[in-house]
MIVOMI-724574 format. One line per 3 residues: their letters; for each residue x, y, z of N, C-alpha, C, O. Coordinates in Angstrom, 3 decimals. Layout:
! residues N
a = X/Y/Z/X/Y/Z/X/Y/Z/X/Y/Z  ...
This chain:
! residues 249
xxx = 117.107/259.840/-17.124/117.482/260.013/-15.718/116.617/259.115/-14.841/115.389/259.048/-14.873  117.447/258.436/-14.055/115.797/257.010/-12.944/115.584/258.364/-12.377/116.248/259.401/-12.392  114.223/257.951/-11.774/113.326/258.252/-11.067/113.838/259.213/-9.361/113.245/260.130/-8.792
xxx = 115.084/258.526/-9.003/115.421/258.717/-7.621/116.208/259.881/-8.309/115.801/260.943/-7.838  117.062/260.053/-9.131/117.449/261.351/-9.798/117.197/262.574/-10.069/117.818/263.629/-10.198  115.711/262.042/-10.151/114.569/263.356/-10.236/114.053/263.788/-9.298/113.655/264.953/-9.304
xxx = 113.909/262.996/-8.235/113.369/263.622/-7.023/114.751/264.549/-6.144/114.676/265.637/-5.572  115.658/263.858/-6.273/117.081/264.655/-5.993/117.038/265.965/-6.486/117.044/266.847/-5.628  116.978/266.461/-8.199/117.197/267.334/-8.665/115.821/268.546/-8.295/115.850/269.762/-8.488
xxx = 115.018/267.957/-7.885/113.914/268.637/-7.554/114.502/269.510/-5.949/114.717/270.668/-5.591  114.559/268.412/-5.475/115.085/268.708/-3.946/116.448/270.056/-3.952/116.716/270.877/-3.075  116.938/269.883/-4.994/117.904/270.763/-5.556/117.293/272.203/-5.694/117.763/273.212/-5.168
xxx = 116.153/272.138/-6.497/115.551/273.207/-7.244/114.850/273.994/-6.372/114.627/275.175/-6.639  114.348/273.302/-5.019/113.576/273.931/-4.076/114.535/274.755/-3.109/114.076/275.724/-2.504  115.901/274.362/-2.958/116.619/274.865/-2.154/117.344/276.409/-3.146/117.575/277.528/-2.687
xxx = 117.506/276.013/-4.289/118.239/277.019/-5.061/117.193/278.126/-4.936/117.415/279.258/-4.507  115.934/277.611/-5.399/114.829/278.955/-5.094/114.564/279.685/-3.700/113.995/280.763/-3.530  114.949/279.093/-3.036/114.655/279.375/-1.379/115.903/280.683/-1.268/115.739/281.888/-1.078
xxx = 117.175/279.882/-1.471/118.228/280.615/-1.238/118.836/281.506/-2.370/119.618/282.366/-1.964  118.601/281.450/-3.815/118.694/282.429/-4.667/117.577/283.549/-5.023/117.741/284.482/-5.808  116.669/283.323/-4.447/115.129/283.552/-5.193/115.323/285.603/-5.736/114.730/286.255/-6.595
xxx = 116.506/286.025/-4.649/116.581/287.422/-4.986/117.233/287.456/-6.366/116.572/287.876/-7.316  118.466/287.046/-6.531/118.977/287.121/-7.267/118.681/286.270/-8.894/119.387/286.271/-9.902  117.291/285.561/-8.615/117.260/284.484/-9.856/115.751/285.128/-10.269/115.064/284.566/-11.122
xxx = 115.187/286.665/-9.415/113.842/287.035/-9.818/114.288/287.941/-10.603/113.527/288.367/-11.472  115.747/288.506/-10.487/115.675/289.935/-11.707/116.071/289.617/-12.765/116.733/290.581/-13.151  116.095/288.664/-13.694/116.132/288.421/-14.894/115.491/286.999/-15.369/114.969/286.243/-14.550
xxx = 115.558/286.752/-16.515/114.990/285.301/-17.618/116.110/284.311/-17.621/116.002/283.093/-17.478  117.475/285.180/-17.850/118.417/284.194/-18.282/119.145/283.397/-16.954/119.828/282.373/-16.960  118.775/284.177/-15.937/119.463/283.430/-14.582/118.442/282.351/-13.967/118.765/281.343/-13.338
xxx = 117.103/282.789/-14.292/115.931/281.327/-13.978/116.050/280.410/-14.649/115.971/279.271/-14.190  116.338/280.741/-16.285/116.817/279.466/-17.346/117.951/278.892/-16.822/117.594/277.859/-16.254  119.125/279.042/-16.729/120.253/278.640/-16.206/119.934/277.819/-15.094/119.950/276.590/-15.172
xxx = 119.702/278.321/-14.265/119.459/277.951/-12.790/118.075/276.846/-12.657/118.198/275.718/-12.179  117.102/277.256/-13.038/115.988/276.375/-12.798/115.464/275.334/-13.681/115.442/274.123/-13.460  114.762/276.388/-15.401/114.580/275.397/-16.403/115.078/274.722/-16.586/114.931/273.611/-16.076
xxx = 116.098/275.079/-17.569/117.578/274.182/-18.290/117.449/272.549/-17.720/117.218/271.493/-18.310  117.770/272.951/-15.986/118.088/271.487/-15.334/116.863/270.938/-15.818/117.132/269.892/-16.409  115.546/271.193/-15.835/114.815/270.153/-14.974/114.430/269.922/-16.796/114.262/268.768/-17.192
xxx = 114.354/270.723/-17.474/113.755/269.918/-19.115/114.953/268.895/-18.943/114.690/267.697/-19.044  115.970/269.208/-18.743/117.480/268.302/-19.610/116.808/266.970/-18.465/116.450/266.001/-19.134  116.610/266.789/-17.084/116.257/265.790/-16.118/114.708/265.063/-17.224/114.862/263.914/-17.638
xxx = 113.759/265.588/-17.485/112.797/265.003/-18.066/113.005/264.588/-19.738/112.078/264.398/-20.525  114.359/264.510/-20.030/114.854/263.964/-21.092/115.128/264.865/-22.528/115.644/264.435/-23.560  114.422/266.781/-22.166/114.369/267.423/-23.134/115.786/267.966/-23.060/115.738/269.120/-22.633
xxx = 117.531/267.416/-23.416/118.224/268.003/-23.335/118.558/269.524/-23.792/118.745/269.688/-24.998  118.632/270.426/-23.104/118.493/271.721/-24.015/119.908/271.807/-24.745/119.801/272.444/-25.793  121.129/271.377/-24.513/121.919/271.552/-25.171/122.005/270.199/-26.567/123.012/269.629/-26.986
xxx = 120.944/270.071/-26.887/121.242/269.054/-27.915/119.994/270.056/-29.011/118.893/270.535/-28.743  120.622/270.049/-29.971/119.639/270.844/-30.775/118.738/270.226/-31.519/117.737/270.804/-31.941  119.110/268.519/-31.838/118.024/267.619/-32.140/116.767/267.356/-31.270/115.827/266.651/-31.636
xxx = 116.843/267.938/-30.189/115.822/268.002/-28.910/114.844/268.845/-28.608/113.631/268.747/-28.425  115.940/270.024/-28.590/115.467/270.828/-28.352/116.214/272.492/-29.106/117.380/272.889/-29.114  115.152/273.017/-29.570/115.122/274.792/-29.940/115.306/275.777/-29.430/114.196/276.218/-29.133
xxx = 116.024/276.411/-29.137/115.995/277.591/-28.603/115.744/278.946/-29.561/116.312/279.329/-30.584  114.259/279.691/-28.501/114.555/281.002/-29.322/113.524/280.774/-31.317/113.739/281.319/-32.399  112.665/279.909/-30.948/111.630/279.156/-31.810/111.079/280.097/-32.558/110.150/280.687/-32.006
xxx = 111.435/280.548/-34.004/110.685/281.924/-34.567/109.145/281.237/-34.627/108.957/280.027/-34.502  108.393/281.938/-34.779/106.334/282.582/-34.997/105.952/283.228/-35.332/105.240/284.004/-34.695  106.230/283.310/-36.717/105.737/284.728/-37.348/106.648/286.057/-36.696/107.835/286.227/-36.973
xxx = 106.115/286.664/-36.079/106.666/288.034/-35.388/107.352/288.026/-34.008/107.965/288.926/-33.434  107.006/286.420/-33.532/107.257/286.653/-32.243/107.782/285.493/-31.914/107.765/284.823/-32.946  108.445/284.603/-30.670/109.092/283.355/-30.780/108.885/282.669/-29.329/108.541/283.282/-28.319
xxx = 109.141/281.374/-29.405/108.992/280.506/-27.920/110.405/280.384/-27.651/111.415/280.398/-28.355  110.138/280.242/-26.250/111.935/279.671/-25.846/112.457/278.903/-26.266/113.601/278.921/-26.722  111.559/277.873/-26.184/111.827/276.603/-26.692/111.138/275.590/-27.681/109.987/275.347/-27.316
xxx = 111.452/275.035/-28.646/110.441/274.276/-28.688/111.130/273.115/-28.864/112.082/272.910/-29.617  110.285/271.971/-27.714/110.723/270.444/-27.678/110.248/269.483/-29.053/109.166/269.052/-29.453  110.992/269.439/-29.307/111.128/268.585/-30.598/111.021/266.950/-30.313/111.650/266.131/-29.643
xxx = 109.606/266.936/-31.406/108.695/265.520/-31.707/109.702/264.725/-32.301/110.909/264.754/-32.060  108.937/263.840/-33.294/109.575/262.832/-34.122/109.141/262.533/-35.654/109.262/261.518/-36.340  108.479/264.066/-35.981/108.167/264.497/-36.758/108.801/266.612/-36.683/109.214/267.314/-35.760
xxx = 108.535/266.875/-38.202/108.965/268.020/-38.315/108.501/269.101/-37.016/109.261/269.949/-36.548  107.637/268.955/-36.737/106.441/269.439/-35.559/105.969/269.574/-34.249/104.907/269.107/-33.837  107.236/270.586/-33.241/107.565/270.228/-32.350/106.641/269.765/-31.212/105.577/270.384/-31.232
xxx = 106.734/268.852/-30.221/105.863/268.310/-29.278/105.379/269.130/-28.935/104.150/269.120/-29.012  106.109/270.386/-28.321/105.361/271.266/-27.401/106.427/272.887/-27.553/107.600/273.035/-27.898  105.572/273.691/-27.203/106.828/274.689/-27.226/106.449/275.683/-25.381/105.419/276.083/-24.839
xxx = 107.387/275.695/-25.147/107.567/276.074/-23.574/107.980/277.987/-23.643/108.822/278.480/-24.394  107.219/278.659/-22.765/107.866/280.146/-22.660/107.960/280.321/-21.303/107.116/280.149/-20.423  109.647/280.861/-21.230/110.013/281.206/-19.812/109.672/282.416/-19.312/109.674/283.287/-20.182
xxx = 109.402/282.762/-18.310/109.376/283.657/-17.540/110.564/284.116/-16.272/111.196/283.087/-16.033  110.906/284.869/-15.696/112.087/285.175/-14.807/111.133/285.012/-13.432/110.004/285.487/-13.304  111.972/284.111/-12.297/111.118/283.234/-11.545/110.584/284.774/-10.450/111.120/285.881/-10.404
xxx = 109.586/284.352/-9.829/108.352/285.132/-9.729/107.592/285.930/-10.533/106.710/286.533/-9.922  107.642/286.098/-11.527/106.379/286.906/-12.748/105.335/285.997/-12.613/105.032/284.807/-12.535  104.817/287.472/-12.628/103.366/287.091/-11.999/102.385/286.911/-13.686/101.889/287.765/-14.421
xxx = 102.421/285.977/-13.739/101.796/285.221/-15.021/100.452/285.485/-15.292/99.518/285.160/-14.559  100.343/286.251/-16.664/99.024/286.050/-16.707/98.095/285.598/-17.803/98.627/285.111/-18.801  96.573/285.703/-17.753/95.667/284.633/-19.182/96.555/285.436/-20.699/96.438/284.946/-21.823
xxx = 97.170/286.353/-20.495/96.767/287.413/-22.282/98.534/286.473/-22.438/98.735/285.758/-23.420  99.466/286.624/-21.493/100.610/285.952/-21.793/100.420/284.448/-21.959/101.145/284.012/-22.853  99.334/283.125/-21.112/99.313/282.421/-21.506/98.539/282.131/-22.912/98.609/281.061/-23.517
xxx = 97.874/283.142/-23.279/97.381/282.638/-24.413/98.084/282.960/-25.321/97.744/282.338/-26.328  99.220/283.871/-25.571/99.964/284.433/-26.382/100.644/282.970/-26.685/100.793/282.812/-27.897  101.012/282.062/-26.038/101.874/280.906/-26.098/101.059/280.130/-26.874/101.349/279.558/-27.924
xxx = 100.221/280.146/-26.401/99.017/278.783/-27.154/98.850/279.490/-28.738/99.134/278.750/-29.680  98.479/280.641/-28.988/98.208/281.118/-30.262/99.276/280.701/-30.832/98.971/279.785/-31.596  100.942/281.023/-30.852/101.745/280.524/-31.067/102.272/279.505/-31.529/103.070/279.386/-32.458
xxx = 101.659/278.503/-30.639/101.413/277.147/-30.591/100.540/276.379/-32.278/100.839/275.804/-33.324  99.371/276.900/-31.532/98.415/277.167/-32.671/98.716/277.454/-33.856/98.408/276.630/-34.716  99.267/278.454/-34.181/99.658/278.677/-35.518/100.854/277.575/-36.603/100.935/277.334/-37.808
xxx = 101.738/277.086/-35.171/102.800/275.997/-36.020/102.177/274.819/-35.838/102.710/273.951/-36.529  101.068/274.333/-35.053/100.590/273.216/-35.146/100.727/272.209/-34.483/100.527/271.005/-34.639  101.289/273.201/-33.311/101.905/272.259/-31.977/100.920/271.890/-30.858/100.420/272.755/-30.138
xxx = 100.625/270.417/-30.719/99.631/270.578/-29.806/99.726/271.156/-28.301/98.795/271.767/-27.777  100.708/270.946/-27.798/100.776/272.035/-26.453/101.820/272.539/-26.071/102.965/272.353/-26.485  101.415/273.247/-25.199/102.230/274.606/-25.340/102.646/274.962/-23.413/101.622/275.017/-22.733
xxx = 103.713/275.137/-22.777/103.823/275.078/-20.969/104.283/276.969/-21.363/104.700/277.603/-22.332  103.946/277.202/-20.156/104.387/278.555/-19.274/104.847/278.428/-18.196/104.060/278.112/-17.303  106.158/278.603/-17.885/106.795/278.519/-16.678/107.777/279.650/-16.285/108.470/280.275/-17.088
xxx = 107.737/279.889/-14.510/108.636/280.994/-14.297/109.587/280.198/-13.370/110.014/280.842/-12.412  110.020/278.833/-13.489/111.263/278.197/-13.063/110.487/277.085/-11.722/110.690/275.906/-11.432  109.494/278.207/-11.118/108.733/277.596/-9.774/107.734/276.915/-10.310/107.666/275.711/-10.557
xxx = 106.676/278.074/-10.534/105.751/277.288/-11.216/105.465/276.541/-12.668/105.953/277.137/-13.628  104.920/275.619/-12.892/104.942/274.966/-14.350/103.486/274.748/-14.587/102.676/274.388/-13.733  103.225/275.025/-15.938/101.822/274.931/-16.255/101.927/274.388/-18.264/102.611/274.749/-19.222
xxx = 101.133/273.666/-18.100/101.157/272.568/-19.413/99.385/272.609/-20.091/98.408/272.156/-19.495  99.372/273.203/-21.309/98.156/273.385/-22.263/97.771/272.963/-23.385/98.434/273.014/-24.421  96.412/272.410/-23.229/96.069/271.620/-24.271/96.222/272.924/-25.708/95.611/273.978/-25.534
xxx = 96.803/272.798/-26.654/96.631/273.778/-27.628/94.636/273.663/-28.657/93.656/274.407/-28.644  94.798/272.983/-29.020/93.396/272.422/-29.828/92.312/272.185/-28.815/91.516/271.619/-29.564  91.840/272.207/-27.895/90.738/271.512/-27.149/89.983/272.986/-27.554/90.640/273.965/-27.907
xxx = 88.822/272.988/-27.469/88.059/274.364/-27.431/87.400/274.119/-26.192/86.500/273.376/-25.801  88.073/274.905/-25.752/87.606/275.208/-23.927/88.139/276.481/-23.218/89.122/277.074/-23.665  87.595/276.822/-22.301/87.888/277.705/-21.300/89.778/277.476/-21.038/90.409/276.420/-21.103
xxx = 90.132/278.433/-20.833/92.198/278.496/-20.653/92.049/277.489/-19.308/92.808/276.522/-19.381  91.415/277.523/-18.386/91.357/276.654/-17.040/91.184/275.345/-17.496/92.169/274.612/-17.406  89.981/274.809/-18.044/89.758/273.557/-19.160/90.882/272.938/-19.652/91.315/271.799/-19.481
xxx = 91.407/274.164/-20.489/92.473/273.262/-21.262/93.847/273.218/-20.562/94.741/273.165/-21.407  94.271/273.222/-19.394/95.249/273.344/-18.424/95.432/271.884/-18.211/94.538/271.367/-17.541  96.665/270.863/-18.748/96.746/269.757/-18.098/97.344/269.627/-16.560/96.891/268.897/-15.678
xxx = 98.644/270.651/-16.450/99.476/270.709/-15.455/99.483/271.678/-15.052/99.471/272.642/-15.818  99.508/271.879/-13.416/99.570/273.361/-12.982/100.392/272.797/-11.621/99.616/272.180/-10.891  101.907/272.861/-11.049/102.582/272.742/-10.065/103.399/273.767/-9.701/103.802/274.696/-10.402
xxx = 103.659/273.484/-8.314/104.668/274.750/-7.882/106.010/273.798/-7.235/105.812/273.153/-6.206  106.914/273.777/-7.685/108.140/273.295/-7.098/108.693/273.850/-5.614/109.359/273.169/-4.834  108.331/275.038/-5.428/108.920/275.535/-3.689/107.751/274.990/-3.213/108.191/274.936/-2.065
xxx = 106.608/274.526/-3.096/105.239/274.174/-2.052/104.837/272.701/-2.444/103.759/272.288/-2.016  105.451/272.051/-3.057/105.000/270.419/-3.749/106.126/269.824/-2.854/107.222/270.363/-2.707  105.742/268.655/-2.272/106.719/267.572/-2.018/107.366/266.530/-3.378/106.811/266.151/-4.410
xxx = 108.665/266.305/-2.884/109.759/266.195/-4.027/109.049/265.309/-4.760/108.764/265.487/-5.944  108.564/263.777/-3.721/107.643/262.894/-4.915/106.661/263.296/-5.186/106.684/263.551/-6.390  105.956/263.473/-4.863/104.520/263.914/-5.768/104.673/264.760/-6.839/103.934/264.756/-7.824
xxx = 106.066/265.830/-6.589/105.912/266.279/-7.962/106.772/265.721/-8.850/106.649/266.177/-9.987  107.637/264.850/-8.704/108.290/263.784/-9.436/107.365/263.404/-10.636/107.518/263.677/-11.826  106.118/262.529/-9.869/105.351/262.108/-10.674/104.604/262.617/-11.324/104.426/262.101/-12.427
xxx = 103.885/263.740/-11.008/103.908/264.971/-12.069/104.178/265.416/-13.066/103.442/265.543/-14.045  104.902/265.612/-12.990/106.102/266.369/-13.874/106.610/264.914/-15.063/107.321/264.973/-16.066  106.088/264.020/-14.596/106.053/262.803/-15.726/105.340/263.233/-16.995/105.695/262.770/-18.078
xxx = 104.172/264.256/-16.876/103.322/264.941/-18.259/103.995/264.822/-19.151/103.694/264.276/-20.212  105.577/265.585/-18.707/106.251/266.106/-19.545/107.527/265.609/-20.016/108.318/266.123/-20.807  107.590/264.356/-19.294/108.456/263.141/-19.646/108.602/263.299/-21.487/107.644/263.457/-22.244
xxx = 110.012/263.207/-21.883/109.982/263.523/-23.459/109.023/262.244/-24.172/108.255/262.452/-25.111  109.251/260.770/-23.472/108.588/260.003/-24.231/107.403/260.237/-23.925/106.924/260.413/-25.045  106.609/260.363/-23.240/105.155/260.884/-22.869/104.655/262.078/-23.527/103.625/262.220/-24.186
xxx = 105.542/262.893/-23.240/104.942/264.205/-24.116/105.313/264.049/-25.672/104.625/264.748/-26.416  106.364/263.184/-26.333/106.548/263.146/-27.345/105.575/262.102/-28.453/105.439/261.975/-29.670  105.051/261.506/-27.256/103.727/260.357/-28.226/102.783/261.422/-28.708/102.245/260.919/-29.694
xxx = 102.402/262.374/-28.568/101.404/263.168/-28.921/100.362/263.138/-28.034/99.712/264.174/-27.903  99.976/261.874/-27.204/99.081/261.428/-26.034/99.741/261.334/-25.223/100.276/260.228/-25.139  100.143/262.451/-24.074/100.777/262.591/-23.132/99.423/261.888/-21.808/98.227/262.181/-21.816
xxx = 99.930/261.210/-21.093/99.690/260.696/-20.099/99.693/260.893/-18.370/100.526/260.203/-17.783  99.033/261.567/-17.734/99.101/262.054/-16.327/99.459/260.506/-15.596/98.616/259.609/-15.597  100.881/260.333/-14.956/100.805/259.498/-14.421/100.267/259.578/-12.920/100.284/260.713/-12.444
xxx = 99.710/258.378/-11.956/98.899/258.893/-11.184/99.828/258.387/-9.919/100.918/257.852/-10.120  99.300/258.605/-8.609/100.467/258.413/-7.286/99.704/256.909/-7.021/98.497/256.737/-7.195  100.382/256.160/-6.695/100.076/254.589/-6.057/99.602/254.449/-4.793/99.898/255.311/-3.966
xxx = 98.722/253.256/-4.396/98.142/253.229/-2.992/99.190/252.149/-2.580/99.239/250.970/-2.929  100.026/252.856/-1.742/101.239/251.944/-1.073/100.483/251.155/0.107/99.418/251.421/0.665  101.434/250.040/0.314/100.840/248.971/1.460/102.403/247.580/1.223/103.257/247.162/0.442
xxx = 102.033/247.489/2.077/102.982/245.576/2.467/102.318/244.777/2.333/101.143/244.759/2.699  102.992/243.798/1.695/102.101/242.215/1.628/102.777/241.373/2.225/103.997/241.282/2.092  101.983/240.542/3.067/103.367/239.152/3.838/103.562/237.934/3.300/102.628/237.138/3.191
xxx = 104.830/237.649/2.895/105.572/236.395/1.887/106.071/235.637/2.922/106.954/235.949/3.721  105.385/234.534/2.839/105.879/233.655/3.800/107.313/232.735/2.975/107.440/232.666/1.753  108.033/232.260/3.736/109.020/231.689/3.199/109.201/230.136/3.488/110.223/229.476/3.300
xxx = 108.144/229.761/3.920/108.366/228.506/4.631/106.668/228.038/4.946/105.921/228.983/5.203  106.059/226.662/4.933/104.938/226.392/4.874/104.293/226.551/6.275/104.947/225.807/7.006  103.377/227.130/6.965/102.733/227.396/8.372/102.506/225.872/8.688/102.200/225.093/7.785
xxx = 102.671/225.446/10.058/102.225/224.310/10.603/101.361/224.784/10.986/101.474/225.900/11.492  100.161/224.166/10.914/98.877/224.035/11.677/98.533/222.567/12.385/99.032/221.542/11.922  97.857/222.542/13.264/97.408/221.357/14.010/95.856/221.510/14.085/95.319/222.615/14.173
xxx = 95.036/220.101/14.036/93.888/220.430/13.919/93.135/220.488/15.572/93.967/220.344/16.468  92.217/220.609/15.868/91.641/220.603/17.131/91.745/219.603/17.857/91.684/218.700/17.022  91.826/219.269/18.536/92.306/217.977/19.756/90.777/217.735/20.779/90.546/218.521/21.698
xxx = 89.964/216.735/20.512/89.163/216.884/21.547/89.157/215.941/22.905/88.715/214.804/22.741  89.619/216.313/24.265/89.873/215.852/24.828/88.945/215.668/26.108/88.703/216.670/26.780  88.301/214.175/26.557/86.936/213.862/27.375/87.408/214.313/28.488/88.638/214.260/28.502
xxx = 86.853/214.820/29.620/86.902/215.724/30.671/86.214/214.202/31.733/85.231/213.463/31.688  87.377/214.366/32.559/86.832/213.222/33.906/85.316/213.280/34.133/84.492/214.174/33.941  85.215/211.884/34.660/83.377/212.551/34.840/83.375/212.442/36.058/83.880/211.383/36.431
xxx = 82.952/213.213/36.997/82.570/213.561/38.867/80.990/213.251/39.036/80.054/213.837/38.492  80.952/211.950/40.123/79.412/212.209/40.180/78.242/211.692/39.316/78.119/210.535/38.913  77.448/212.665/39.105/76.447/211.685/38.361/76.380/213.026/37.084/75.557/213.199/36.185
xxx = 77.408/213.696/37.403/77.443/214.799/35.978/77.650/214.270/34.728/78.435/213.345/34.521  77.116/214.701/34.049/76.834/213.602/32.452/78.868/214.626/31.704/79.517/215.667/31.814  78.884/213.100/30.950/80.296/213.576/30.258/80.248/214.660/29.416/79.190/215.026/28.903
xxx = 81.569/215.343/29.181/81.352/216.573/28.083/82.925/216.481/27.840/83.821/216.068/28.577  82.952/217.066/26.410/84.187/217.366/25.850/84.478/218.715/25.808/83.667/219.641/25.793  86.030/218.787/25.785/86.896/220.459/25.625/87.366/220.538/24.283/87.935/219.589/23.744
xxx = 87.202/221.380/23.850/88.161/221.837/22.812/89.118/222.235/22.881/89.204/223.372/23.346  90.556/221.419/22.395/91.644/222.501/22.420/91.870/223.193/21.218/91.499/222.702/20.152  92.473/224.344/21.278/92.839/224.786/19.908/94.535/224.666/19.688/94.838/225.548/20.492
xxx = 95.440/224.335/19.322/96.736/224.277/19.944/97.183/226.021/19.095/96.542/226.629/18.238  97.899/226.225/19.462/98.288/227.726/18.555/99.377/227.734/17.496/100.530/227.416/17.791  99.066/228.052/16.403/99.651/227.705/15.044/100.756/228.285/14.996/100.760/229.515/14.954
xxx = 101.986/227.553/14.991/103.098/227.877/14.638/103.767/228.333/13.351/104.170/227.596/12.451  103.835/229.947/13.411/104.086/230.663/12.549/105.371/230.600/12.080/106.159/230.571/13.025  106.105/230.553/10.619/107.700/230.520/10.270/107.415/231.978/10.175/106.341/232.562/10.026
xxx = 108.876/232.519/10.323/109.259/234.067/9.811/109.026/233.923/8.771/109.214/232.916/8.090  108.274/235.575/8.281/108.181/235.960/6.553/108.979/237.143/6.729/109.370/237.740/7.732  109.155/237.379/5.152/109.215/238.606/4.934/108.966/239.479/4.341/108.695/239.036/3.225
xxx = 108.872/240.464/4.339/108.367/242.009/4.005/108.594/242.494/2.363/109.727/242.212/1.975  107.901/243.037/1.530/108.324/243.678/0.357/107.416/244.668/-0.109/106.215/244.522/-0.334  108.129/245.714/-0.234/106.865/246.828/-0.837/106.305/246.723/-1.831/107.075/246.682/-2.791
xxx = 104.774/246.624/-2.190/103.754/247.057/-3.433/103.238/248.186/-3.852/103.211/249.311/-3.353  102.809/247.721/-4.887/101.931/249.428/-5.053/100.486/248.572/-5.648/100.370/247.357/-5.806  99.609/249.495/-5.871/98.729/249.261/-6.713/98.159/250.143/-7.371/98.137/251.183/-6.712
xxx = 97.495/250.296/-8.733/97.564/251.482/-9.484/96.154/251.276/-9.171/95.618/252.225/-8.598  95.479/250.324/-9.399/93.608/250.534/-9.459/93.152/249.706/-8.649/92.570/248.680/-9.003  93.326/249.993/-7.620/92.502/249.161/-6.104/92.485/247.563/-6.423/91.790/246.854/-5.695
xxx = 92.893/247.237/-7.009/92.498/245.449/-6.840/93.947/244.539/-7.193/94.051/243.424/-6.682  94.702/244.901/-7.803/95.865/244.659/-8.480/97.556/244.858/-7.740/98.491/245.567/-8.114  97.496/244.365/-7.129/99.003/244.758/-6.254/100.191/244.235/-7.393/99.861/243.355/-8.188
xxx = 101.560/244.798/-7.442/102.591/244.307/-7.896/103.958/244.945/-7.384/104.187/246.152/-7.312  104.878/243.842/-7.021/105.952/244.112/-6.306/106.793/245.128/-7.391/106.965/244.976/-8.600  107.384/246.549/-6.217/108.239/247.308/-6.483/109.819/247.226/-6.451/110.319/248.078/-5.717
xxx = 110.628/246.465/-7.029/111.937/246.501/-6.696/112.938/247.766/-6.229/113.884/247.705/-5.444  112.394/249.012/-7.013/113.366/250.051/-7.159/112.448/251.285/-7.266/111.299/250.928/-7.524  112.573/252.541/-7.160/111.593/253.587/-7.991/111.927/253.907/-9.179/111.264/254.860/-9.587
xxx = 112.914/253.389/-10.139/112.512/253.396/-11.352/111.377/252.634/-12.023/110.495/253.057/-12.771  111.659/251.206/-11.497/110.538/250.365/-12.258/109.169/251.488/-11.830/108.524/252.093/-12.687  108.909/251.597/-10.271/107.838/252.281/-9.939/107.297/253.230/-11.345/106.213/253.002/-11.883
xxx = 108.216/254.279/-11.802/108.213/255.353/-12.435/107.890/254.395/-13.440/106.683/254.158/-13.402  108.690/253.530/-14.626/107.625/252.865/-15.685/106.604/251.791/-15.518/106.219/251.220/-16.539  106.243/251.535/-14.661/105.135/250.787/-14.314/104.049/251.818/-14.205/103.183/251.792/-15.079
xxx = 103.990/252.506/-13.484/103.118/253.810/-13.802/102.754/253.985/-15.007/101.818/253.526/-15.661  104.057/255.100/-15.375/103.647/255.611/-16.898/102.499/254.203/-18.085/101.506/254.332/-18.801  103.273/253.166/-17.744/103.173/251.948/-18.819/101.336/251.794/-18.677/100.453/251.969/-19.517
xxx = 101.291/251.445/-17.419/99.997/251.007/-16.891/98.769/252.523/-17.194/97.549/252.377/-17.274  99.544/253.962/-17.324/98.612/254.577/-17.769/98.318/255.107/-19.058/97.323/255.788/-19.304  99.331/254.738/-19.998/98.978/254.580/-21.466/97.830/252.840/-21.788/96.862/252.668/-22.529
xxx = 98.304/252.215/-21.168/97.420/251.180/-21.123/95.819/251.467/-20.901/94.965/250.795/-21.480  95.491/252.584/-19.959/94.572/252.794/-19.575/93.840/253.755/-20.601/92.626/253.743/-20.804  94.977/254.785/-21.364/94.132/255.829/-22.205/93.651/254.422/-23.772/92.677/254.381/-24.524
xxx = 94.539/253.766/-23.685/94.775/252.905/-24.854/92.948/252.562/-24.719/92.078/253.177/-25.335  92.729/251.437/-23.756/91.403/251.037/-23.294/90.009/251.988/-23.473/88.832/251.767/-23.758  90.963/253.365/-23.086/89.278/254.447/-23.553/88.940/254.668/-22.360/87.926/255.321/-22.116
């Protein structure tokens, strides 16, 4: 799905919660429908493709909603829904991660349609520690959580080294289209009156500027500008430039 797709479907998701939120808090299967479903199938995890994605993931005794399927036997991640407002808590998120843990999945999300939260499974740390993603879709603006929500991009989350892509320091650069005339200084002797000793003026003449024009940049690490055609490229120029960066160390 480009990039401008996703911020659409987001924009979608904030209004459905606003205006369904009664009717999409008393059950699981009307937040899946309504909220999940879209936005995995938008970040490339189609739920109706079963090569993708699992539904209903057995664990021993107990099961995930989902589990997004790697490129190996071993799914990327396995996701547990909640019915949107449940009030989420550490013994349920860790129930996911143990889960996790046990099939060998490195991470593991908890989501109740609004909020989304993404966990390192293996790190030995505090549950806060190992938290990559923590967003709320009704209180996030559409882009910022666009880019976000890239964590969980299938190719990102499916490398095994999922990648936080980061927001760009926007700015304009000016492209001239045509070469500036300049003129150099003109020095011109000033009458002489009297017995006043001669002196010269400087003119400066004023540099005749051609029209330029305008094109938006970004830059990912303060020194580096590169022209944006579209917000897709935006969206893999990002991602690209921050696997580049984990690559480096």
């Amino acid at each position: 799905m480009p990039f401008d797709d996703l911020i659409n479907l987001i924009e979608t998701l904030k209004r459905r919660i606003e205006a369904h939120r009664q009717s999409l808090q008393q059950n699981e299967i009307r937040t899946r429908t309504a909220l999940i479903d879209p936005l995995l199938t938008a970040l490339g995890w189609d739920v109706a493709d079963p090569g993708l994605v699992t539904p209903e993931y057995s664990v021993g005794q107990g099961r995930a909603d989902y589990a997004l399927n790697g490129s190996d036997a071993i799914p990327a991640a396995m996701v547990e829904a909640k019915r949107l407002n449940h009030a989420l808590n550490d013994d349920e998120r860790m129930q996911m991660l143990n889960y996790a843990n046990a099939r060998g999945v490195r991470y593991a999300a908890v989501t109740d349609g609004d909020i989304w939260e993404l966990y390192e499974v293996f790190k030995y740390a505090t549950l806060e520690d190992r938290r990559l993603l923590s967003v709320k879709i009704a209180s996030t603006p559409a882009h910022q959580l666009a880019l976000q929500l890239l964590l969980l991009w299938r190719p990102n989350l499916a490398s095994g080294v999922p990648v936080p892509a980061q927001e760009p320091v926007w700015g304009t650069r000016r492209e001239t289209t045509t070469t500036e005339a300049f003129h150099p200084p003109v020095e011109t002797p000033l009458p002489q009156t009297g017995s006043a000793p001669p002196s010269v003026v400087t003119h400066q003449p004023k540099q005749q500027r051609s029209s330029g024009s305008f094109k938006a940049h970004y830059c990912v690490d303060g020194k580096t500008w590169r022209e944006c055609p579209n917000a897709t490229a935006l969206m893999l120029s990002i991602v690209a430039w921050c696997g580049q960066q984990h690559r480096d160390g």
